[in-house]
C-alpha positions, 0 to 999 in steps of 0.5 A, a space after each residue: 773110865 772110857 777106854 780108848 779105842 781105834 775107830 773102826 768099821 760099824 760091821 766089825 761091832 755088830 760082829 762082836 755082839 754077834 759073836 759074843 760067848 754070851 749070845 751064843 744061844 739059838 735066837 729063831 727071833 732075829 735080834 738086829 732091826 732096821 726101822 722106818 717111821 714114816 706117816 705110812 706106818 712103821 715097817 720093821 724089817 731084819 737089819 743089813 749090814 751092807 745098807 748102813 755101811 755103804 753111808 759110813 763115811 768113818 773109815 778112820 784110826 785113831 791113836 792117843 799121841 799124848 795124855 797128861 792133865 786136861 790135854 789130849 793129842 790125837 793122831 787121825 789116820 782117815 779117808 775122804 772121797 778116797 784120799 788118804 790123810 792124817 790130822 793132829 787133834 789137840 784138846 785141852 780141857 774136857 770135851 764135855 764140859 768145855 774145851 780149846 781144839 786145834 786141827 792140824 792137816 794138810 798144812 792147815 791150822 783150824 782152832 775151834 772154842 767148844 763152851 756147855 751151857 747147862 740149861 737144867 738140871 735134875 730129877 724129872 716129876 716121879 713116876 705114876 704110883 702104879 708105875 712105882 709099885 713094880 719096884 720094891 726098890 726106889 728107882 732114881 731117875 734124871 733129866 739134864 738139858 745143856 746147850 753146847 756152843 762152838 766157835 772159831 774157824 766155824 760157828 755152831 750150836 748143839 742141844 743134849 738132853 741126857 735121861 737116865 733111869 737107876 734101879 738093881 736090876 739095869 741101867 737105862 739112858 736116853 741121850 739125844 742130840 739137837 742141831 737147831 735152826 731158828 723154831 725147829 730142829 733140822 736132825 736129832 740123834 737119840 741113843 736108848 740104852 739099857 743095861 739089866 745087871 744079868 742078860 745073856 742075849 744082846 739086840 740092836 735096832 736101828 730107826 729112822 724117822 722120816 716124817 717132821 713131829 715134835 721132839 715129845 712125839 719123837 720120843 712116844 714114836 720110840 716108845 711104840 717101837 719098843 711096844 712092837 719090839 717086846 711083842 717081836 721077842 715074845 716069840 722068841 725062845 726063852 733067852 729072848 723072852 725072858 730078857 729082850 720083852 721085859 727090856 723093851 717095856 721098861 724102855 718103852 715106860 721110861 721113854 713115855 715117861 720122858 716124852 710126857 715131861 718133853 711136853 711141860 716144856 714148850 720151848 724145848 718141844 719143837 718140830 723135828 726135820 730129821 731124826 735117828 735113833 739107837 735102840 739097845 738092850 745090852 750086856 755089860 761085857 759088850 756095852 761100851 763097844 757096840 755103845 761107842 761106835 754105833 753112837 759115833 757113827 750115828 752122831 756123824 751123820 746127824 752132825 755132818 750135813 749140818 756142819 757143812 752149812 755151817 761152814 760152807 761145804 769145808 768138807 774136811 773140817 766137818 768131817 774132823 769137828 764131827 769127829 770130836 763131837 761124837 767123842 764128846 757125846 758117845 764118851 759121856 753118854 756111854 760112860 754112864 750106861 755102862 759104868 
């Protein structure tokens, strides 16, 4: 079960994995990046704090009113342009799968009808045999493609795609967010976690993805990241070598994986505008915290400038309906890499 937490600022995650018991071990390897692909290159560089937070327009505190059956009432405490507010958020019914939403703030009453459509659903083609040899034990993996459609006061569409990949020795998802217009993608948000059943170091990357490509290159353009990052953290100390570089080419092999099955499926592999990412290889005492915020805080992003075509620049009914979005897909995709 996902716990429920006030939203706060992205630094006061990336302190915690900081200041983790678990990663207190000299890291001369700086384990936080900030990433730009561009058609000039990749440039990987150390990740500043001060650089994201001054886009973050999530000053927010959330508190659970009520919670009994299929509905939830939220009180959200936040800040637009300056101004303080509060708004009541009343669900009914499960964000992830289907849900009623009210908003109420400021005397006003917004209604929005939130509706999955599962498109697919299964296990991908298996991996090359050379690939399954690594692994004494058969490792499962998963591919779930669904269409997330609102309506109401706006109207408005989203794809998920949820790959994941089981085995004892670590858990790894890949969740990507999709804001279509007509053929092509305007911004897609993707989350790459992985979880090993023992690590004692955590490392974060944050990538941004500048030029237009297909959702399949999109996913190889990750996979080289991981490729450039496991070299990074071979020359760590030992911590960093033993978990991070073998973290990253198990991501990277997973990430190929997914991009070559992306291919087969030319309706969903179009142009991508704008893309972000996540890229995390974390421990399970602080997965679901440095999960949760670091994925909503990038969802929103993503989802608000789209949201304000969509609705024609209501700012603050973007900022709230982006709220809940990123609930729904940070507490379903955080839920099932750090179970």
């Amino acid at each position: 079960m996902r716990r429920e937490l006030p939203v706060v600022l992205l630094s006061f995650v990336l302190i915690l994995i900081l200041i983790s018991p678990n990663i207190l071990i000299a890291q001369p390897v700086g384990t936080e990046h900030s990433i730009i692909v561009s058609s000039r290159g990749v440039e990987i560089k150390p990740l500043v704090l001060e650089e994201i937070m001054g886009k973050c327009s999530c000053n927010r505190t959330v508190k659970i009113l009520k919670k009994e059956g299929n509905r939830t009432l939220l009180s959200v405490k936040y800040s637009v342009k300056g101004v303080e507010n509060e708004a009541l958020v009343d669900i009914k019914g499960d964000l992830r799968q289907g849900a009623e939403i009210y908003i109420y703030t400021n005397g006003t009453k917004y209604y929005l009808h939130a509706e999955r459509i599962v498109i697919s659903s299964g296990r991908p083609p298996i991996a090359p045999l050379e690939e399954r040899k690594r692994f004494p034990v058969p490792a499962s993996r998963s591919l779930n493609m669904s269409l997330m459609r609102l309506s109401g006061n706006i109207t408005m569409e989203y794809y998920q795609i949820d790959y994941s990949f089981r085995h004892p020795m670590g858990n790894m998802t890949v969740s990507t967010l999709l804001i279509p217009r007509g053929d092509e993608y305007i911004s897609a948000f993707t989350t790459v976690l992985y979880t090993p059943a023992k690590k004692n170091v955590t490392s974060l990357e944050l990538v941004n993805l500048s030029e237009t490509i297909t959702l399949s290159q999109m996913y190889e353009k990750l996979e080289d990241i991981a490729e450039r990052l496991s070299g990074v953290y071979e020359r760590g100390n030992k911590t960093v070598r033993d978990q991070l570089a073998p973290g990253y080419l198990i991501m990277a092999r997973e990430l190929r994986h997914l991009a070559n099955t992306v291919k087969w499926m030319k309706w969903i592999d179009r142009p991508v505008l704008k893309a972000k990412a996540v890229i995390s290889d974390v421990d399970p005492y602080t997965c679901e915290i440095a999960c949760d915020l670091t994925c909503e805080y990038n969802v929103e992003l993503i989802c608000e400038p789209a949201c304000d075509i969509a609705s024609g620049g209501n700012i603050l009914l973007c900022f709230l309906l982006c709220f809940v979005i990123s609930r729904a897909i940070c507490s379903y995709t955080c839920s099932q890499v750090c179970k």
